[in-house]
Gaussian input, Z-matrix of N, CA and C with variables (Angstrom, degrees):
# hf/3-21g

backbone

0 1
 N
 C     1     B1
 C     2     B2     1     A1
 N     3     B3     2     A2     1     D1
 C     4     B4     3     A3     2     D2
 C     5     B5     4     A4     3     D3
 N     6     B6     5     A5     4     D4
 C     7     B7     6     A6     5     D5
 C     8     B8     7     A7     6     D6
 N     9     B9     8     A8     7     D7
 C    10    B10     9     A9     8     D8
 C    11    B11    10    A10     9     D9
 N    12    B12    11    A11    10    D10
 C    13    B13    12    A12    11    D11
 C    14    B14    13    A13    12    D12
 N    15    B15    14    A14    13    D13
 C    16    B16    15    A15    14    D14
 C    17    B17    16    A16    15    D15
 N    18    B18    17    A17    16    D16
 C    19    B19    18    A18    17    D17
 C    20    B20    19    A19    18    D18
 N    21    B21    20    A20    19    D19
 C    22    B22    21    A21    20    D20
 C    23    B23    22    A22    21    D21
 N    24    B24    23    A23    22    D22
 C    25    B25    24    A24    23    D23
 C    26    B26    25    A25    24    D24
 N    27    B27    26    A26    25    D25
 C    28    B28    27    A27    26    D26
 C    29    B29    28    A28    27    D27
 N    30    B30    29    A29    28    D28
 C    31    B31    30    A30    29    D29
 C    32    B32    31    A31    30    D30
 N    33    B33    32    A32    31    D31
 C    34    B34    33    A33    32    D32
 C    35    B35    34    A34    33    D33
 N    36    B36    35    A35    34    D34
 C    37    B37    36    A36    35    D35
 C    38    B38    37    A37    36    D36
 N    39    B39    38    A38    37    D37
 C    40    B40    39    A39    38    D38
 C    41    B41    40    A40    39    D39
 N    42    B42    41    A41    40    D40
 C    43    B43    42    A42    41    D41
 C    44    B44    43    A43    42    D42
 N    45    B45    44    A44    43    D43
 C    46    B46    45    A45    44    D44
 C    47    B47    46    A46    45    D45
 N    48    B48    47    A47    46    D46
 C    49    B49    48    A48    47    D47
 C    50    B50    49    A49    48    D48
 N    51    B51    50    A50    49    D49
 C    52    B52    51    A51    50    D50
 C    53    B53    52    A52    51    D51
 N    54    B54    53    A53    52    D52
 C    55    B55    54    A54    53    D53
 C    56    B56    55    A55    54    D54
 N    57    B57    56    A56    55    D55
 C    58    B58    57    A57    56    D56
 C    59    B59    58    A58    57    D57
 N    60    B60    59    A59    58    D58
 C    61    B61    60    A60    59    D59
 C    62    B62    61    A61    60    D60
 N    63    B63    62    A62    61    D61
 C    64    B64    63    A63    62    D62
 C    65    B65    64    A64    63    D63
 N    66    B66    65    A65    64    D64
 C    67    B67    66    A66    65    D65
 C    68    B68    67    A67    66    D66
 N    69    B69    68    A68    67    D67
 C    70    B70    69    A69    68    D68
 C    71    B71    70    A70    69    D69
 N    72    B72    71    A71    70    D70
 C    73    B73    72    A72    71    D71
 C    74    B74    73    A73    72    D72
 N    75    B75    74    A74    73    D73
 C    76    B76    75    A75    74    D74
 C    77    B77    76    A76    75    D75
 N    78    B78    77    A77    76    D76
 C    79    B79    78    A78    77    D77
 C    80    B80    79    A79    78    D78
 N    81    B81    80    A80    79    D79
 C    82    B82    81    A81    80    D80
 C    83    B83    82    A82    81    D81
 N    84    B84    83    A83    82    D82
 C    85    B85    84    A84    83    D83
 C    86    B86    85    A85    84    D84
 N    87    B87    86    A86    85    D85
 C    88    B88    87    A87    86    D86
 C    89    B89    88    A88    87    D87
 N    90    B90    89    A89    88    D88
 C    91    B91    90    A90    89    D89
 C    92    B92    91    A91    90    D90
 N    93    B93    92    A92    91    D91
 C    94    B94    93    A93    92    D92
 C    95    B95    94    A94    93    D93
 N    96    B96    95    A95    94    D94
 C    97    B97    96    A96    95    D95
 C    98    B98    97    A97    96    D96
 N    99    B99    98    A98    97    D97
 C   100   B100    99    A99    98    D98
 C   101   B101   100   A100    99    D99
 N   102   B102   101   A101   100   D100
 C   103   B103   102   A102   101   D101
 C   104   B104   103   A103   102   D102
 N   105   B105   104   A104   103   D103
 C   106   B106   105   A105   104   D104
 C   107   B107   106   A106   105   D105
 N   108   B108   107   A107   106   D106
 C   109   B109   108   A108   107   D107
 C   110   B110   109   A109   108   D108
 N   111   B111   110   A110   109   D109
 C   112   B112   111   A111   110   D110
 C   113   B113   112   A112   111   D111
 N   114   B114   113   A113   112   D112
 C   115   B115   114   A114   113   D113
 C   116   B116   115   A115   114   D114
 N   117   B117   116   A116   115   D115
 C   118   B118   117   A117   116   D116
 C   119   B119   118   A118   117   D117
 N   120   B120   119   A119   118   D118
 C   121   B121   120   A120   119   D119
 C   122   B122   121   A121   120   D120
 N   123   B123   122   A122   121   D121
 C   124   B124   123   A123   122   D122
 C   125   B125   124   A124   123   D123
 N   126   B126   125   A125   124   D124
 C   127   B127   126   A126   125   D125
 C   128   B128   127   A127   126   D126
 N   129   B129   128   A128   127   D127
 C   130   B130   129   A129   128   D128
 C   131   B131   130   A130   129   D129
 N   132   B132   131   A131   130   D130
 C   133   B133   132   A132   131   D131
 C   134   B134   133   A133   132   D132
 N   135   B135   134   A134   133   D133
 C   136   B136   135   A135   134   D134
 C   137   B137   136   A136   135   D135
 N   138   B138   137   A137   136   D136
 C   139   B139   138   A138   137   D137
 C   140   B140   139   A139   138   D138
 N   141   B141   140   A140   139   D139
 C   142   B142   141   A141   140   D140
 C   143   B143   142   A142   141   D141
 N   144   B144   143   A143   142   D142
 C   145   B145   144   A144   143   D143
 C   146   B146   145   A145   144   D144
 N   147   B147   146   A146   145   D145
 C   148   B148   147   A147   146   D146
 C   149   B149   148   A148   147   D147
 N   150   B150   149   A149   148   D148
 C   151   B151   150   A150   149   D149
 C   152   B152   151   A151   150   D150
 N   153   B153   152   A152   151   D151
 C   154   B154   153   A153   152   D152
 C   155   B155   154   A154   153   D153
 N   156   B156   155   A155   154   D154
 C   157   B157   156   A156   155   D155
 C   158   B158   157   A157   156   D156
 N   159   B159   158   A158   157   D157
 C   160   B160   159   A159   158   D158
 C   161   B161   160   A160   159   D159
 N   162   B162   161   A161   160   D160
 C   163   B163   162   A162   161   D161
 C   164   B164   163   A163   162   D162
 N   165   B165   164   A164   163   D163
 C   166   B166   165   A165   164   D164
 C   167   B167   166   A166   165   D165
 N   168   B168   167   A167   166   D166
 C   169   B169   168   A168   167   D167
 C   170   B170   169   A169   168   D168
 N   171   B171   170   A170   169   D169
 C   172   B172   171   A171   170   D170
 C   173   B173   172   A172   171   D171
 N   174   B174   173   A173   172   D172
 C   175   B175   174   A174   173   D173
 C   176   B176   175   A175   174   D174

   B1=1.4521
   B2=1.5242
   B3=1.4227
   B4=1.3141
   B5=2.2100
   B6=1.3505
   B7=1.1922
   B8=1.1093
   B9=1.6129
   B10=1.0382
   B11=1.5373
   B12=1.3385
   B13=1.1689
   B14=2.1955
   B15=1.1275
   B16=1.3567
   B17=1.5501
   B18=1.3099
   B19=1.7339
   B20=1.1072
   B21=1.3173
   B22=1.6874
   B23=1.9348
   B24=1.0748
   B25=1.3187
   B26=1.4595
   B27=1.5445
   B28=1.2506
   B29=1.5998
   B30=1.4491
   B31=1.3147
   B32=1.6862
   B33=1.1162
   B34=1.6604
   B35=1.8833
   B36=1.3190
   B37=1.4507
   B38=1.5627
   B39=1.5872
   B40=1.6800
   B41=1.7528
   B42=1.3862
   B43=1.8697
   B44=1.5269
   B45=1.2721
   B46=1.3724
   B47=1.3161
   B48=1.4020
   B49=1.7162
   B50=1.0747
   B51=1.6424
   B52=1.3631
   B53=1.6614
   B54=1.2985
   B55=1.3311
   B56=1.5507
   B57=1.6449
   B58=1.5069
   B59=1.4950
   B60=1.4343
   B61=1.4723
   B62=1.6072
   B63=1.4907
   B64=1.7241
   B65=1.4064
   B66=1.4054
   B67=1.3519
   B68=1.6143
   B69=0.9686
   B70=1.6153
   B71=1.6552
   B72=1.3798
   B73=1.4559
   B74=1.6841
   B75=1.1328
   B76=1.5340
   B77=1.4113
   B78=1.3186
   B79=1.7302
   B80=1.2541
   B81=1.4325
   B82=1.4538
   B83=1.6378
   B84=1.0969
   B85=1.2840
   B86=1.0193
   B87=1.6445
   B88=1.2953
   B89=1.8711
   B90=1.2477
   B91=1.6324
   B92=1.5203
   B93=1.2479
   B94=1.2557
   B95=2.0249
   B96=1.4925
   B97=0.9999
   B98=1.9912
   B99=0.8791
   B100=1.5293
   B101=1.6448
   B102=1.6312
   B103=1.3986
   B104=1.9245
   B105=1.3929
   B106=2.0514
   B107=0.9570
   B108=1.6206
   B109=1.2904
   B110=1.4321
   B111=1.0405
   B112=1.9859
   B113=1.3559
   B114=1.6840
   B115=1.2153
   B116=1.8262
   B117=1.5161
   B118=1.2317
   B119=2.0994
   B120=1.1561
   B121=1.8204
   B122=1.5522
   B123=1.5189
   B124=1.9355
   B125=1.4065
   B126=1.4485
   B127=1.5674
   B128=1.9272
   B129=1.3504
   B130=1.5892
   B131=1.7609
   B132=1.0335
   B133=1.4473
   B134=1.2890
   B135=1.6551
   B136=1.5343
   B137=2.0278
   B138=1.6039
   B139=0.7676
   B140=1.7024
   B141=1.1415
   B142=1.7120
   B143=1.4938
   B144=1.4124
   B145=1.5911
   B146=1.7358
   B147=1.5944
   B148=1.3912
   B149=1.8462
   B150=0.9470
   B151=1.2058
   B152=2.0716
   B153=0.9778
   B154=1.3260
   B155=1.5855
   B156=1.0810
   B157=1.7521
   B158=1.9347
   B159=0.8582
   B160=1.0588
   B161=1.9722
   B162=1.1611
   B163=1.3451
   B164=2.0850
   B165=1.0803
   B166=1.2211
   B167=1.4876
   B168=1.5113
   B169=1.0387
   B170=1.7021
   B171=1.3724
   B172=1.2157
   B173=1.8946
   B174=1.3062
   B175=1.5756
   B176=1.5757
   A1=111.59
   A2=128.57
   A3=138.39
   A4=80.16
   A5=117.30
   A6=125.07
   A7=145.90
   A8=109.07
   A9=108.12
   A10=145.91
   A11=132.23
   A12=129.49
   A13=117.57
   A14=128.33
   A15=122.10
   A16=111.05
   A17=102.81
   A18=113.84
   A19=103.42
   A20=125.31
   A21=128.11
   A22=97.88
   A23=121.59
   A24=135.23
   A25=111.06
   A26=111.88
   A27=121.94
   A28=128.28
   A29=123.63
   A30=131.56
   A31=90.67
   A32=115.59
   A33=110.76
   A34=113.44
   A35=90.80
   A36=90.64
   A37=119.93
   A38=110.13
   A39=94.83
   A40=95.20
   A41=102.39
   A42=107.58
   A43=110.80
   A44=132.04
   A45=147.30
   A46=110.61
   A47=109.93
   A48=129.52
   A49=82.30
   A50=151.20
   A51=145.18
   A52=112.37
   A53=126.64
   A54=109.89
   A55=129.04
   A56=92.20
   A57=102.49
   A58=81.32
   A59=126.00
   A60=120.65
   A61=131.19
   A62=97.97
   A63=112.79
   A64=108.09
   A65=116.02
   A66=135.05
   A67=115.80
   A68=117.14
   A69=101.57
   A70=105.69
   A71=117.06
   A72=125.05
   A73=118.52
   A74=115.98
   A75=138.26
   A76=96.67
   A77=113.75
   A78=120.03
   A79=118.96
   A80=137.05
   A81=146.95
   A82=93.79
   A83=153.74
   A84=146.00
   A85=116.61
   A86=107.57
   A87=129.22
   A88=118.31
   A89=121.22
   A90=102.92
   A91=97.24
   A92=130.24
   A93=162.73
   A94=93.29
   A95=105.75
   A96=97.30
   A97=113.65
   A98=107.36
   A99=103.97
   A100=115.63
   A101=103.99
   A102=97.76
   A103=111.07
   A104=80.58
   A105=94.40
   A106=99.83
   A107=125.34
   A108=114.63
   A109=119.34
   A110=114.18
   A111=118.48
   A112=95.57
   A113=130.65
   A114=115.67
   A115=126.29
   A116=108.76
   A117=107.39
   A118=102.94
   A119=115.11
   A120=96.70
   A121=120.34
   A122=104.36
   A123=90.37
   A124=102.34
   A125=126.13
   A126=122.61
   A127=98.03
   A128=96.71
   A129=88.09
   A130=107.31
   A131=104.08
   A132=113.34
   A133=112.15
   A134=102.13
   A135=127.03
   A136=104.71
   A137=107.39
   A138=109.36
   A139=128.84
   A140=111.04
   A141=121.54
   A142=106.47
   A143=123.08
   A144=117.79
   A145=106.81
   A146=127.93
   A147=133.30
   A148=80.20
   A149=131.42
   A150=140.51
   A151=96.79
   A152=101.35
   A153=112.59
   A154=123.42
   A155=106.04
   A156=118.96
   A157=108.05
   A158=140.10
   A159=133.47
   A160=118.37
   A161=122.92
   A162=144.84
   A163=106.48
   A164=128.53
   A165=126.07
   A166=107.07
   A167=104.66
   A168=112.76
   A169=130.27
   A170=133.59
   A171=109.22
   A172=92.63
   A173=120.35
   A174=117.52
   A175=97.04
   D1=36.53
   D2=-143.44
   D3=-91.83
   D4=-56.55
   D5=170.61
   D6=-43.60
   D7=-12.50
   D8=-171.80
   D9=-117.26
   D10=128.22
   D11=-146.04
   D12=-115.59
   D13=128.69
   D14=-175.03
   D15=-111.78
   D16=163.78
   D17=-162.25
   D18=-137.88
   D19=93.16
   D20=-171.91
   D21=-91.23
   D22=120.48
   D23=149.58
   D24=-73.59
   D25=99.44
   D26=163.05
   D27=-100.74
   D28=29.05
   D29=-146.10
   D30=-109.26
   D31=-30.25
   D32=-157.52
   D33=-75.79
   D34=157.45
   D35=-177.08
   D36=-122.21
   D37=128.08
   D38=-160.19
   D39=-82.97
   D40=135.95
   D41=178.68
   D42=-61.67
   D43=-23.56
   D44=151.43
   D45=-23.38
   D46=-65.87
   D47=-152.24
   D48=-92.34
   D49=81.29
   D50=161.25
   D51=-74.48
   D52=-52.24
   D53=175.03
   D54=-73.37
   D55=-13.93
   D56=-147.81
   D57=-85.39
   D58=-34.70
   D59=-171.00
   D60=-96.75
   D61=22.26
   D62=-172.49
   D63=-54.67
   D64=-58.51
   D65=-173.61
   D66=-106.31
   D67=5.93
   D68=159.01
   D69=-172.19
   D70=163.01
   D71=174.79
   D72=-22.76
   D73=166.23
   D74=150.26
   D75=-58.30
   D76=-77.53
   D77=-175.52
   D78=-42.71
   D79=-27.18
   D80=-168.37
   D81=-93.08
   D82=-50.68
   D83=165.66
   D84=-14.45
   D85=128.40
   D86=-171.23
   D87=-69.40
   D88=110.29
   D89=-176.04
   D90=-102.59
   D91=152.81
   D92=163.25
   D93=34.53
   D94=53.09
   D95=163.17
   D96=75.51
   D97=-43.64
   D98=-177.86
   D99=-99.76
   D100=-44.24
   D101=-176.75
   D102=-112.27
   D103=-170.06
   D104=175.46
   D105=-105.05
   D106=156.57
   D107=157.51
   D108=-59.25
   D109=-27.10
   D110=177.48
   D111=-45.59
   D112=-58.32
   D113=-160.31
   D114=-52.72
   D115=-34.98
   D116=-169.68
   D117=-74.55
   D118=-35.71
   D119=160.69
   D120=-64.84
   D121=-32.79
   D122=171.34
   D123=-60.10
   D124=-54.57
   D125=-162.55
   D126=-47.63
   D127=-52.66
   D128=-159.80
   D129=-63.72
   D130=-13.03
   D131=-169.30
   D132=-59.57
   D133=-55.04
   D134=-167.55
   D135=-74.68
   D136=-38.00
   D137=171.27
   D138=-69.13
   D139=-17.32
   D140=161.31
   D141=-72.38
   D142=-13.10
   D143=-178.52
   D144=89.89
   D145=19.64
   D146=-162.30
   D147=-114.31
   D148=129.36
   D149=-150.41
   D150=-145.39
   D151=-40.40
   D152=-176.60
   D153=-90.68
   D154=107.07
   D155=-140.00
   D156=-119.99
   D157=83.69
   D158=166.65
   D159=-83.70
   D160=110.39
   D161=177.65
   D162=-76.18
   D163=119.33
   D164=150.49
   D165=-116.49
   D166=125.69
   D167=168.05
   D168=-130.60
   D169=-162.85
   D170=-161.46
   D171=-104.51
   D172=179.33
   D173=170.84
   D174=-116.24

């Protein structure tokens, strides 16, 4: 897996999460106080050995 590279789209907004998502991503959401949800796909990411991470997100 020396090649290989992932592309997380963090831009989208769930229509659900209406207040929660005014000002920033789905992915930027706070979970249990310590983390984002982004963190638990980086963890698994890094933990598959995929180290090479490209993020699009929205401005």
């Amino acid at each position: 897996m020396n090649n290989m590279m992932s592309i997380l789209f963090a831009s989208g907004n769930e229509s659900k999460l209406n207040e929660l998502t005014l000002h920033r991503t789905t992915a930027s959401l706070p979970f249990g106080g310590r983390y984002r949800l982004i963190d638990f796909t980086l963890s698994n990411l890094v933990n598959s050995g995929i180290t090479q991470v490209g993020i699009v997100t929205r401005s």
